[in-house]
Structures are given as C-alpha cells and as structure tokens.
NUPA-55977 format. One line per 5 residues: for each residue x, y, z of C-alpha. Coordinates in Angstrom, 3 decimals, padded with zeros to 6 digits, m for minus. Example, Ala and Ser with C-alpha at 12.3 -4.5 7.8 and 13.67 -1.06 7.14 Angstrom:
<sites>
012.300 m004.500 007.800; 013.670 m001.060 007.140
</sites>
This chain:
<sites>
m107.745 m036.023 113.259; m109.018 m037.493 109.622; m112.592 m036.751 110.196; m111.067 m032.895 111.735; m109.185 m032.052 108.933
m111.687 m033.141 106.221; m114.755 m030.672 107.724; m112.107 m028.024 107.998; m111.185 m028.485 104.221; m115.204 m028.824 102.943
m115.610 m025.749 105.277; m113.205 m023.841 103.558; m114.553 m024.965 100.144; m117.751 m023.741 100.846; m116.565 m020.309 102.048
m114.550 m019.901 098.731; m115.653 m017.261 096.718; m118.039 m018.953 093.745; m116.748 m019.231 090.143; m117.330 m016.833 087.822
m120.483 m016.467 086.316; m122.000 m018.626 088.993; m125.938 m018.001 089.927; m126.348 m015.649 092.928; m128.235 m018.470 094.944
m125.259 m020.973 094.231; m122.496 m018.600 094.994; m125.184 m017.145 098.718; m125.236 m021.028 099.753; m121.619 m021.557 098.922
m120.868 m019.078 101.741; m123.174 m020.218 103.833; m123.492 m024.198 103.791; m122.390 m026.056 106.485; m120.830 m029.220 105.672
m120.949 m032.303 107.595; m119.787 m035.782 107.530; m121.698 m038.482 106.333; m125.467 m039.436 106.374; m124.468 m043.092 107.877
m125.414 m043.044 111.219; m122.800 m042.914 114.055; m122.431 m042.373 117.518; m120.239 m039.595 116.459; m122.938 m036.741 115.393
m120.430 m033.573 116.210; m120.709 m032.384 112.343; m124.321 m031.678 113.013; m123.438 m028.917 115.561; m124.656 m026.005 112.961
m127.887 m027.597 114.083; m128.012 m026.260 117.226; m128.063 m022.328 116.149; m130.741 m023.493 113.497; m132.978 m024.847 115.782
m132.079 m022.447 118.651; m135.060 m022.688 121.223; m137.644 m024.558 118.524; m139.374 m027.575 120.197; m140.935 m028.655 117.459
m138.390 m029.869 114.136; m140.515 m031.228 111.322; m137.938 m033.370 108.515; m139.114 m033.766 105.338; m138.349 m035.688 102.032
m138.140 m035.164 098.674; m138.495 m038.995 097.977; m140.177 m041.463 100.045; m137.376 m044.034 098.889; m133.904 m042.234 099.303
m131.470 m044.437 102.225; m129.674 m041.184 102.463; m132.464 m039.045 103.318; m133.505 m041.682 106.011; m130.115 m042.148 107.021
m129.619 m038.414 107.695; m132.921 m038.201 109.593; m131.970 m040.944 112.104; m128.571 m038.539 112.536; m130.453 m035.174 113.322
m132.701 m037.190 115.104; m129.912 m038.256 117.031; m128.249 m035.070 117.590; m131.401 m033.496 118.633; m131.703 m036.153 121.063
m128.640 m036.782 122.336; m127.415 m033.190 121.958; m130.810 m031.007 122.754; m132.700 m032.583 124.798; m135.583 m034.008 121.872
m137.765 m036.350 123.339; m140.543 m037.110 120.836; m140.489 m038.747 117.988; m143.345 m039.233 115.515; m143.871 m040.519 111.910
m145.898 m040.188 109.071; m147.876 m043.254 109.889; m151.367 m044.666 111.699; m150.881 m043.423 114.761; m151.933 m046.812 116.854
m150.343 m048.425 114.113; m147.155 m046.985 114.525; m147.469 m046.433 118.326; m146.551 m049.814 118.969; m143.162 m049.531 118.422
m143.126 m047.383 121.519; m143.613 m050.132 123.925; m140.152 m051.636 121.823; m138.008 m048.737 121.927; m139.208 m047.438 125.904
m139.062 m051.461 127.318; m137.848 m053.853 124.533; m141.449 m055.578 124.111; m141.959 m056.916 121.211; m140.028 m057.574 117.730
m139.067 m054.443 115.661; m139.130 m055.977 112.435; m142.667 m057.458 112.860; m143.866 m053.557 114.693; m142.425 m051.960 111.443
m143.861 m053.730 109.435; m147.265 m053.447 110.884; m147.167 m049.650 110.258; m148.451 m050.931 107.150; m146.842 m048.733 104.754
m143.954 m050.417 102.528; m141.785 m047.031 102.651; m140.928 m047.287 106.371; m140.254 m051.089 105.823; m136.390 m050.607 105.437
m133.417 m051.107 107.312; m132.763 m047.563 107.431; m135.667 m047.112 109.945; m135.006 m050.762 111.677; m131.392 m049.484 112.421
m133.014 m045.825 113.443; m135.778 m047.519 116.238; m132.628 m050.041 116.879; m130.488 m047.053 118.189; m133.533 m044.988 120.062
m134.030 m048.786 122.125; m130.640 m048.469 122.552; m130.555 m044.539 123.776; m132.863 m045.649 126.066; m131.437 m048.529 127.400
m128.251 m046.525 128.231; m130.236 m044.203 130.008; m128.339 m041.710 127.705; m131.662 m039.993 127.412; m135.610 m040.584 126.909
m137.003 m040.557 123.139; m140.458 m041.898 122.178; m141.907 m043.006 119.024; m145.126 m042.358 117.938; m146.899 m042.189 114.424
m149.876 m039.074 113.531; m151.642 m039.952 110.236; m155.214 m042.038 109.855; m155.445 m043.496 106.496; m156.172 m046.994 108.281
m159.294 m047.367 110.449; m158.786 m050.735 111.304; m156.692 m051.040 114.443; m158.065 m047.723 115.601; m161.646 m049.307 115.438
m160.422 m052.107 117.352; m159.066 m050.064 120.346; m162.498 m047.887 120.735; m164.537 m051.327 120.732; m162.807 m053.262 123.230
m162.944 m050.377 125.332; m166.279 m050.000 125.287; m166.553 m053.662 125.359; m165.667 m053.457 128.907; m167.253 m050.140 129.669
m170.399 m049.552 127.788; m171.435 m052.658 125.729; m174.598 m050.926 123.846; m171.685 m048.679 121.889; m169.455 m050.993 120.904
m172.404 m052.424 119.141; m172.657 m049.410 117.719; m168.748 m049.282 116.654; m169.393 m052.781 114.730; m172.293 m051.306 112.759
m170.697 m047.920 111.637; m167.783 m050.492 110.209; m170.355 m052.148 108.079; m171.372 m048.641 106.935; m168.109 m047.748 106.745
m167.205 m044.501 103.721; m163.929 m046.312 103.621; m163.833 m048.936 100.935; m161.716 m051.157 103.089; m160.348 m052.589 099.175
m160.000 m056.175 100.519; m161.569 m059.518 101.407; m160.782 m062.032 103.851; m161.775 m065.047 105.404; m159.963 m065.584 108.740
m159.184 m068.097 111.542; m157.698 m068.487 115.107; m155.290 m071.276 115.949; m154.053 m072.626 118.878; m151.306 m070.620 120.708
m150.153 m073.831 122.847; m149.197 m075.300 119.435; m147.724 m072.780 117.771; m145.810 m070.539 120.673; m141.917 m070.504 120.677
m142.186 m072.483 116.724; m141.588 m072.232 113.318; m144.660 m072.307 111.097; m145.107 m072.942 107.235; m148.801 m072.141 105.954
m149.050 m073.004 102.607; m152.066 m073.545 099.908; m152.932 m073.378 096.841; m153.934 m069.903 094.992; m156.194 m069.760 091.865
m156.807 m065.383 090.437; m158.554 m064.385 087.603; m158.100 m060.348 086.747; m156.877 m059.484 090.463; m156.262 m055.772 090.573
m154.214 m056.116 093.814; m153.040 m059.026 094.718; m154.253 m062.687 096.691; m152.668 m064.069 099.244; m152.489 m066.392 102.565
m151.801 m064.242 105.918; m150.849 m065.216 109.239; m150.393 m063.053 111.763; m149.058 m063.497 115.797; m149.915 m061.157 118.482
m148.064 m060.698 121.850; m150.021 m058.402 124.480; m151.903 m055.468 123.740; m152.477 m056.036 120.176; m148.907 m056.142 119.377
m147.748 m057.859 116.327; m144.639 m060.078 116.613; m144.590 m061.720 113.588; m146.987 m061.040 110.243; m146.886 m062.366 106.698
m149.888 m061.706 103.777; m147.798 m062.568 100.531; m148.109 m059.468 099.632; m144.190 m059.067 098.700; m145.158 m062.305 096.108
m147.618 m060.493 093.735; m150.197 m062.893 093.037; m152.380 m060.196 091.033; m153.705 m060.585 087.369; m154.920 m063.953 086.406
m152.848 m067.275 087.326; m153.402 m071.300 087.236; m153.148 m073.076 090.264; m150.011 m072.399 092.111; m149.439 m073.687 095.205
m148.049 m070.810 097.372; m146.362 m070.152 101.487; m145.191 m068.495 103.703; m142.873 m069.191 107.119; m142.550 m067.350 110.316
m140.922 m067.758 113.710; m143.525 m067.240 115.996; m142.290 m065.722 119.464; m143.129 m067.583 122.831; m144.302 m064.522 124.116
m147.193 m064.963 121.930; m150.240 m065.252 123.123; m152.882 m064.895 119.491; m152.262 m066.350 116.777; m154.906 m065.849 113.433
m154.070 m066.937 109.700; m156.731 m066.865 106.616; m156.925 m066.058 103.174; m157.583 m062.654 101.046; m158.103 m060.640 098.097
m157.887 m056.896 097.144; m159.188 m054.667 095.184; m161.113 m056.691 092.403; m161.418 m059.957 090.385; m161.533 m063.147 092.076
m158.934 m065.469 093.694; m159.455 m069.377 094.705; m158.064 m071.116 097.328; m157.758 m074.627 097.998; m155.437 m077.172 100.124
m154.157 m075.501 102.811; m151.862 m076.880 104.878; m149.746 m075.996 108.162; m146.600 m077.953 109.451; m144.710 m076.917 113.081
m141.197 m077.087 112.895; m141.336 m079.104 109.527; m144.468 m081.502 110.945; m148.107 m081.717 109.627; m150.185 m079.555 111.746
m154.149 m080.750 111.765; m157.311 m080.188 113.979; m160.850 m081.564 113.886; m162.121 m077.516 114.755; m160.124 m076.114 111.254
m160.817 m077.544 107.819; m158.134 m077.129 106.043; m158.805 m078.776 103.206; m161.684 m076.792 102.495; m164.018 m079.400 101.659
m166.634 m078.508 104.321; m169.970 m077.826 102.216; m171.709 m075.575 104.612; m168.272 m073.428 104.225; m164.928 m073.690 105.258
m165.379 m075.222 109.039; m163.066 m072.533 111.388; m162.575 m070.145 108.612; m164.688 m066.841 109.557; m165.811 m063.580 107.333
m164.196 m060.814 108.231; m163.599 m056.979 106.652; m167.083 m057.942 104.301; m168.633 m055.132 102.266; m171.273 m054.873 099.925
m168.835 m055.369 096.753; m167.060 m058.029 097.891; m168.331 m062.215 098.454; m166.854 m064.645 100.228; m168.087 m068.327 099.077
m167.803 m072.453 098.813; m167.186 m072.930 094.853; m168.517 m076.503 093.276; m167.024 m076.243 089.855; m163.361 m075.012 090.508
m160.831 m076.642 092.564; m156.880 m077.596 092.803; m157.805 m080.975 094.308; m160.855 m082.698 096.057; m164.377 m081.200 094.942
m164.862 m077.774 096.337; m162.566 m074.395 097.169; m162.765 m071.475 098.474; m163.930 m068.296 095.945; m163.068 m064.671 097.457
m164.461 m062.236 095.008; m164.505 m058.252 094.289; m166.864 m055.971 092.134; m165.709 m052.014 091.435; m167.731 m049.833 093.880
m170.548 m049.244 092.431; m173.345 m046.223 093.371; m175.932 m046.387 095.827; m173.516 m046.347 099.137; m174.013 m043.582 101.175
m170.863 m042.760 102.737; m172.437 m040.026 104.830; m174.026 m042.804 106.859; m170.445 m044.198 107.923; m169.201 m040.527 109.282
m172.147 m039.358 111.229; m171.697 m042.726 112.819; m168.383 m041.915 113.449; m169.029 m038.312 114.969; m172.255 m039.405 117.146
m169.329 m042.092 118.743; m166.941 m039.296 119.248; m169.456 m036.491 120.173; m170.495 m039.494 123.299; m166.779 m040.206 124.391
m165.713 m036.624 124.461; m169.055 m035.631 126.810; m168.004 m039.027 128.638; m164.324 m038.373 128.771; m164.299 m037.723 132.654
m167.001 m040.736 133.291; m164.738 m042.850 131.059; m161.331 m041.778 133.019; m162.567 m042.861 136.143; m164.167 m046.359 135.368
m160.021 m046.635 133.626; m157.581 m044.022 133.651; m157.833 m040.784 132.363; m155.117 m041.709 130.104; m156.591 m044.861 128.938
m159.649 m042.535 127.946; m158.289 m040.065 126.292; m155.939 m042.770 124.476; m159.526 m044.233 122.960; m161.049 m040.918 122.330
m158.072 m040.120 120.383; m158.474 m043.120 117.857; m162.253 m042.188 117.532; m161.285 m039.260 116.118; m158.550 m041.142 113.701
m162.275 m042.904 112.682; m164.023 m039.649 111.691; m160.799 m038.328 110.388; m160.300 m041.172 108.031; m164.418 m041.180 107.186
m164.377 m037.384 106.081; m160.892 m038.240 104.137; m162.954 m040.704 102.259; m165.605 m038.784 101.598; m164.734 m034.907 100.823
m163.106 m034.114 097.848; m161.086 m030.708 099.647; m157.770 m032.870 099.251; m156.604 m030.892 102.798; m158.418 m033.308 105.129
m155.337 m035.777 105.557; m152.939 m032.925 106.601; m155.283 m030.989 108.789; m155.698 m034.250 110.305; m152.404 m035.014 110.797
m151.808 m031.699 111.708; m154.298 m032.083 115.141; m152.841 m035.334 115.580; m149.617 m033.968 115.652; m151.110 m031.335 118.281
m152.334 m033.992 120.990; m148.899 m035.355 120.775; m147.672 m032.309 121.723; m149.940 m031.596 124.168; m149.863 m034.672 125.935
m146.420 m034.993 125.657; m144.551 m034.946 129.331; m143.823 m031.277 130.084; m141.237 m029.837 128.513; m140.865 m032.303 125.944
m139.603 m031.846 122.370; m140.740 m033.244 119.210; m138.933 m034.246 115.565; m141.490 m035.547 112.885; m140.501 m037.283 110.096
m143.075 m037.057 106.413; m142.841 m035.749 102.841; m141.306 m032.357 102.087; m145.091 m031.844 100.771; m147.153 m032.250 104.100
m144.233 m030.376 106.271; m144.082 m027.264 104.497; m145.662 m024.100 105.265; m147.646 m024.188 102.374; m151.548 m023.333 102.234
m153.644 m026.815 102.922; m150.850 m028.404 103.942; m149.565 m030.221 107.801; m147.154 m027.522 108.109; m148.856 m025.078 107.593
m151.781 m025.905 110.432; m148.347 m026.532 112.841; m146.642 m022.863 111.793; m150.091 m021.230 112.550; m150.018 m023.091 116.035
m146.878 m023.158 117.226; m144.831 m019.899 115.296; m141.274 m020.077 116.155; m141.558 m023.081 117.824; m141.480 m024.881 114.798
m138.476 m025.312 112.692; m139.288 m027.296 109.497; m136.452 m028.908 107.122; m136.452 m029.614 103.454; m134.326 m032.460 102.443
m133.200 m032.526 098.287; m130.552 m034.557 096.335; m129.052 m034.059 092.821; m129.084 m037.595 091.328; m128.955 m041.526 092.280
m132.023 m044.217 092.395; m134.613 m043.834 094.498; m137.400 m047.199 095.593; m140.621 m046.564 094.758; m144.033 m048.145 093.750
m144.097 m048.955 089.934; m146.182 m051.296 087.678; m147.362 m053.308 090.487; m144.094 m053.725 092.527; m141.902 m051.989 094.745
m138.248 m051.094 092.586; m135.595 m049.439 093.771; m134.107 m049.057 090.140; m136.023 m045.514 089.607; m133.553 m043.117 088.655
m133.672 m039.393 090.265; m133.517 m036.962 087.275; m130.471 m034.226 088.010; m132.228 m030.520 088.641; m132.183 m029.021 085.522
m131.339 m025.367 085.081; m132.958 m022.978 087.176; m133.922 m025.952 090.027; m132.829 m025.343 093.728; m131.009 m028.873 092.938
m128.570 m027.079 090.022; m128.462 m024.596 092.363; m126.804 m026.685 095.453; m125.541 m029.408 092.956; m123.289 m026.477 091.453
m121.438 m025.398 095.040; m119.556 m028.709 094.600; m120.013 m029.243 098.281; m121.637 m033.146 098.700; m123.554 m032.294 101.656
m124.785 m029.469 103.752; m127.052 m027.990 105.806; m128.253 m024.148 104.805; m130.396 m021.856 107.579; m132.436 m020.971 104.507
m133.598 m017.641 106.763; m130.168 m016.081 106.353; m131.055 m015.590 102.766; m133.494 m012.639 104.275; m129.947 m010.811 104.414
m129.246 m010.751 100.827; m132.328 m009.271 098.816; m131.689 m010.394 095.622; m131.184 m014.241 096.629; m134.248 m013.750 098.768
m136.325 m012.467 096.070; m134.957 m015.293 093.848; m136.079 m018.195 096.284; m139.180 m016.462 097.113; m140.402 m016.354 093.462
m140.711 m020.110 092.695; m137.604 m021.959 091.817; m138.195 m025.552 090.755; m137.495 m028.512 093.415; m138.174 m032.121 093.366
m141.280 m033.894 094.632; m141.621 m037.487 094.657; m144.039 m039.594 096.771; m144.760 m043.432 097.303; m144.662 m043.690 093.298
m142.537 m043.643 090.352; m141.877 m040.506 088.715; m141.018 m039.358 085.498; m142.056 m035.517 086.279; m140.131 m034.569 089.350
m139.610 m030.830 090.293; m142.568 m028.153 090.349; m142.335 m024.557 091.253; m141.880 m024.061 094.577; m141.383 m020.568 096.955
m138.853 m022.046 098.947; m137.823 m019.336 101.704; m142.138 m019.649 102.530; m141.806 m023.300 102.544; m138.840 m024.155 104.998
m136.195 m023.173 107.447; m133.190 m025.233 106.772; m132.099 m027.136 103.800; m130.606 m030.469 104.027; m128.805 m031.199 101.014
m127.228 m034.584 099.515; m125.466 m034.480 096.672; m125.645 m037.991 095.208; m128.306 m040.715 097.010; m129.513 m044.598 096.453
m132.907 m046.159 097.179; m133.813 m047.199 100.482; m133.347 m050.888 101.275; m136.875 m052.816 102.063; m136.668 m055.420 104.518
m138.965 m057.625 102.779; m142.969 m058.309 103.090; m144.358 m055.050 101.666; m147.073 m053.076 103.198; m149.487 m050.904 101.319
m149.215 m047.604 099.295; m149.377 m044.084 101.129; m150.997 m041.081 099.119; m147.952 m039.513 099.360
</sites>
C-alpha cells in the first residue's frame, strides 16, 4: 500500500503543470516522466512497467552510462535488466568487456561453475569489479536456478588479446599444430604493447587444492610507471579463474626500498592449475627477492622452484612469459634484500623501429585460414567449438588494427560486430540488453550504436542514463577513488533540465518529444550532458543532440560511487 501510494503521489507530481518561468524541456519531461521506485534492486520491479511501451517489440536494449563509477546507475541496470528478463522475455546479456574474458561468467550464472568474485574480476577491468555487478550476476544465477527464466552473460569488446590468443592456440594445438606455431610467433610480433613483464611458474595442484595460500616476497622499484607486484592465479576447468591476486590494488609504482610484500587466497578444490610469478608494467625497474609460500599458515618448499632466487643460471622454475623487445627479465649480482642475487624485471618506453603491421597481417592470414577452414574445423570438433575459436581470432585482428590505426572508431565498430555474432548466434528468438558508456551506445557517427541502429533499426532501443550530483569512483593519480565529486548540470544542461522537475527519478520515452516541436528542436540542437569514463573529471558535460543520440532517458537525481570489491583490474579507454 506504501510503495502504491508513493508512485501515485510522484506520478501526480510529475503531471503537475511546471512553475512559472520554467524551461520548455523541464516543464515537456515534467508531464511526461515516469517515476519509479528505487534503483536498489528487488524482486519487486512493477515500477518499471513504463518500460514495456518503451521497448514495445525491440529485441535489442543497449544501457548506457554517464559515469563508469555511479552504484546507482549499476544498480538501476541490474533492475531493467531484471524487468526485461523477468517481465519480457530478455535472454541475453552482454557487457562492455573481453568477450572470452567476460564469457566465463556464463558457465557461473547458466550452472554455478566457478566463483563469481574471482570470474569478475578476471574481466580485467576495475569498473565492473563492484558489488553492484556481483549482486547483478548473483541474481541472474539465481533466475536461473528458479527456472524463472533463461538469461546469459556474455562480454563484446577486445582490448585484451591474451586469453583470446590462448583459446585459438590450444585449438589448433589439437587440430593443426603447424598454426598454432604460427599463433605463438604473431604474439612475439604482436602491434599490442602488452605494457607488462613477467616471470611465471606452475605449482603443484595436489598441494595447494581445497587450501589457503600466502605468497609473499620482497619488492625493490625504481621509477615504476605502473606498478610491481607478485601474482598468483588458480584455474578450475576450461581456463576458468577461481581465485586471482597481482597486488595490483597495493600500488607498488614509483621508486621504493625493500618492502617485503603478500598476498592470500583460498584456493578452491575444484582447482585443477595453479601458476604464481612476479611482474612489472609499464616502465622502470622492480626487484624481487625472497619469496616465500606457506599452506594453511605452513612453509611451503620444493627442490623443482627456487624460491629464494639464488639460482645463478636464473631463477630455477620461474619461466619468461609476455617478453617484448622493451622489456628484460634478468639474475641481478649487485642488488638484493638478502642472500647474493635477485630477480631484476625491467621496462624501456617503446621506442621506433617495431613494425606493428607485421603483428596484424599475422593476425588476418590466421583468420583468413580458419574462416576458409570453418566447416573442416567443425567437423574434426563441433561446429560450435569452431566458430567459438574463429570468433576470438577475430578479437586478435580487432585488437591489432585498434593498436595500430589512428581512426579512433576501430574499438566500437568492433564491438559493434561482436555485438552482431551474439545476436546472431544467439538461440532463436532470443533478446539482448548490453550494458557500456552512454558514449559507445549512442547513435552517434563512429560510434557502437551507431553500427547496431544501422543493423538492426527499430529493433534497437538504446537508453541514456544521467544524474544531477553525488561522487562518482574513478581512476585518479594512480589509484582508484570514489571521492570524485559529480559537478551539478549547469544552466542550459539536460541535467538542470531534469534536476529542475523535482522528480528524483524517472524514465522519459525521449521520442515523444517528436510531438512538441519546440522541445524537439531544443534537444535536437545540442544541449550539454555529462560524459565521464574510467577517469577523473574536472570537465564533464559536452554538447550533445540528444533526441539523435537515444530513446529513453533514465534519470537519477542524486548518486554515490560504485563500491569496488577489492583487487583492481586495469583501465578501459572509456
């Protein structure tokens, strides 16, 4: 009855006639916001109802951002996730994230394989780290569980070649050995700087399986750009990381004495790989010395693994791995936390001389093979299984030319066709909600959207999400803060403009403006609206043709930074 009677009062506030003086545009989406509830997510997702006339027969809903940081705006997104889910029959889910990377998660929220913290956070990207999307892939394992319904979640960008590389070359591994040769040499010519060094080991799964593991050692930097670290890292089945850790969240970077440094993790029984080392990115150099591993709070040792790295042909069980030209991996004499020797990771800036066009012809002789070999490859493994390794040779080419051409459109037009084999190989009749910055969703020239409007039309129904005021987390002087503080819209901003019906939140069919000509030519000529990525801003809202741009507005009134789980991952673009 509360929750009744407090819609039907915000209803009727924002179908009161506006104040006096009050800008068309404020006093057009006063009559025609629709309120709703809360962003906190709930089974009870009744307030979102408007969607279902806004979407109407749509199968594709594209959500956007104006902040990669705002628990709100993720909040809300796991609700009209929901509701299309629950409500409409949505099926699909996919992120703004490495598509192998984030398809992982899939196997969680279909079966319950794996640990969701661990499959977040080996999306790699810090922003998604958060309870707000733990809690979101919590309830879809959930929805499925409860056979309330069927969603899937799956990621569509390529800025990370790494896992994808992996996937073609065990494939071929097992199917044609000559080109997976071939997939380890267009690494080392790789256009992608991969802007980190590491030296890397396997351990013993019998010892480690079902256990709790401290890794600890000691950490030397002088003028680290990014930041040094140890890493350990357990696997469960195909690839599937259950538990990861690379000190990251510590920020070892700039130059520091000897500092003897850990990390712990609860490794899964289920595991079955288990790898730990040491690394370095982006420049300087970082020393390591001493390490040490104890199992459940015991010394770990082995004769195969020197940890003390005092071996003088190297660090005995301690490989190279991820090597490029700018970056050395060696035994130093003269500098060390104890004993005589440690271990000296080192980075130069890129210098010229690389030819990058080396690593993507590589990549598009592989690609140009598997697609004339699709139906040869589907029948020595599945068709699916082929056309699930095809697909992540093209995330390699896609990432090489987004390296290596300076249009600044290759990211979204990749996304965009990544976006399109989800689609198409989604099971018939499926529906899909994405989930990326306001930026790469809109119908704006160059950008995701865009490519997706000119493919799909009406099917697509894309969603700009803005907020008045409140902190936002972000990237900023090395660290991820969520103390940032979201400037209000100034005058003139589609944020005065919503900020002024009083209402706290809404959702506007932006397309019903088309009705009134004057608000239409208003939001059609450029009104400001905020624009925040991955980093800090101080500038926040550009000119922006909003009724070209999006469908529906999604609008939150006040909004906090999203809440990181802990153990950051790296910095998206955008």
């Amino acid at each position: 009855m509360w929750t009744l009677l407090v819609v039907q009062v915000l209803t009727a506030l924002a179908a009161a006639p506006a104040e006096p003086g009050a800008s068309p545009i404020t006093a057009w989406m006063k009559r025609n916001a629709q309120p709703f509830d809360t962003c906190a997510p709930s089974d009870h997702v009744k307030d979102l109802a408007p969607l279902r006339q806004m979407v109407g027969k749509a199968r594709i809903v594209a959500l956007g951002e104006g902040t990669h940081g705002t628990r709100e705006f993720f909040q809300l997104k796991h609700r009209i996730t929901q509701y299309l889910a629950a409500e409409m029959g949505f099926t699909v889910f996919s992120i703004e994230a490495s598509l192998p990377e984030a398809w992982r998660l899939n196997d969680y929220v279909l079966g319950g394989e794996g640990d969701p913290r661990a499959l977040i956070k080996g999306m790699y990207f810090w922003t998604w780290n958060t309870e707000e999307v733990l809690e979101m892939v919590e309830w879809m394992r959930r929805f499925n569980m409860e056979k309330r319904g069927r969603i899937e979640f799956t990621g569509f960008d390529m800025q990370t070649p790494d896992t994808a590389a992996a996937i073609v070359r065990r494939f071929l591994a097992r199917h044609e050995p000559a080109w997976a040769e071939s997939v380890a040499a267009l690494q080392k010519m790789s256009p992608r700087d991969p802007g980190f060094v590491t030296s890397t080991g396997t351990l013993p799964v019998r010892d480690f399986a079902g256990h709790k593991v401290r890794y600890s050692g000691f950490v030397r930097t002088v003028k680290v750009t990014g930041f040094a670290g140890l890493w350990m890292r357990a696997d469960a089945g195909r690839e599937h990381s259950v538990a990861f850790d690379n000190m990251q969240s510590q920020n070892v970077t700039g130059t520091t004495d000897w500092k003897r440094h850990a990390i712990e993790l609860a490794i899964p029984a289920n595991t079955d790989n288990v790898n730990f080392g040491v690394l370095m990115s982006a420049e300087g150099t970082a020393w390591f010395d001493s390490l040490a591993i104890e199992v459940d709070g015991k010394p770990w040792t082995s004769e195969d693994i020197d940890l003390a790295l005092e071996a003088t042909g190297g660090p005995k069980g301690l490989g190279r791995v991820s090597m490029h030209p700018r970056y050395t991996i060696a035994m130093d004499y003269s500098i060390a936390a104890s004993g005589s020797l440690s271990l000296r990771l080192s980075g130069v800036p890129p210098g010229p001389g690389f030819d990058a066009g080396l690593g993507v012809a590589a990549r598009r002789r592989l690609l140009d093979h598997l697609e004339a070999s699709r139906a040869r490859l589907g029948a020595v493994s599945t068709p699916a299984q082929a056309d699930w390794v095809i697909r992540n040779a093209h995330v390699l080419l896609q990432q090489g030319l987004n390296q290596t051409e300076s249009s600044g459109t290759v990211r979204d037009s990749s996304m965009a066709a990544n976006i399109m084999w989800i689609v198409d190989e989604a099971r018939k009749g499926s529906k899909v909600v994405l989930w990326a910055h306001n930026m790469h969703v809109a119908r704006k020239q160059g950008a995701m959207g865009k490519w997706l409007a000119d493919r799909y039309g009406k099917d697509l129904v894309v969603v700009g999400f803005a907020a008045n005021e409140g902190m936002y987390t972000a990237w900023k002087a090395g660290a991820v803060l969520s103390n940032n503080p979201l400037s209000p819209g100034p005058p003139g901003s589609l944020e005065s403009f919503a900020h002024d019906t009083g209402v706290p939140r809404f959702l506007l069919d932006l397309r019903e403006a088309r009705k009134d000509p004057e608000v239409e030519t208003l939001l059609r000529s450029g009104v400001s609206m905020r624009s925040i990525g991955a980093m800090s801003m101080e500038a926040q809202f550009y000119p922006v043709p909003v009724l070209d741009f999006y469908d529906v507005l999604a609008w939150v009134d006040q909004t906090g930074p999203s809440r990181q789980l802990g153990g950051l991952g790296a910095v998206p673009r955008k």
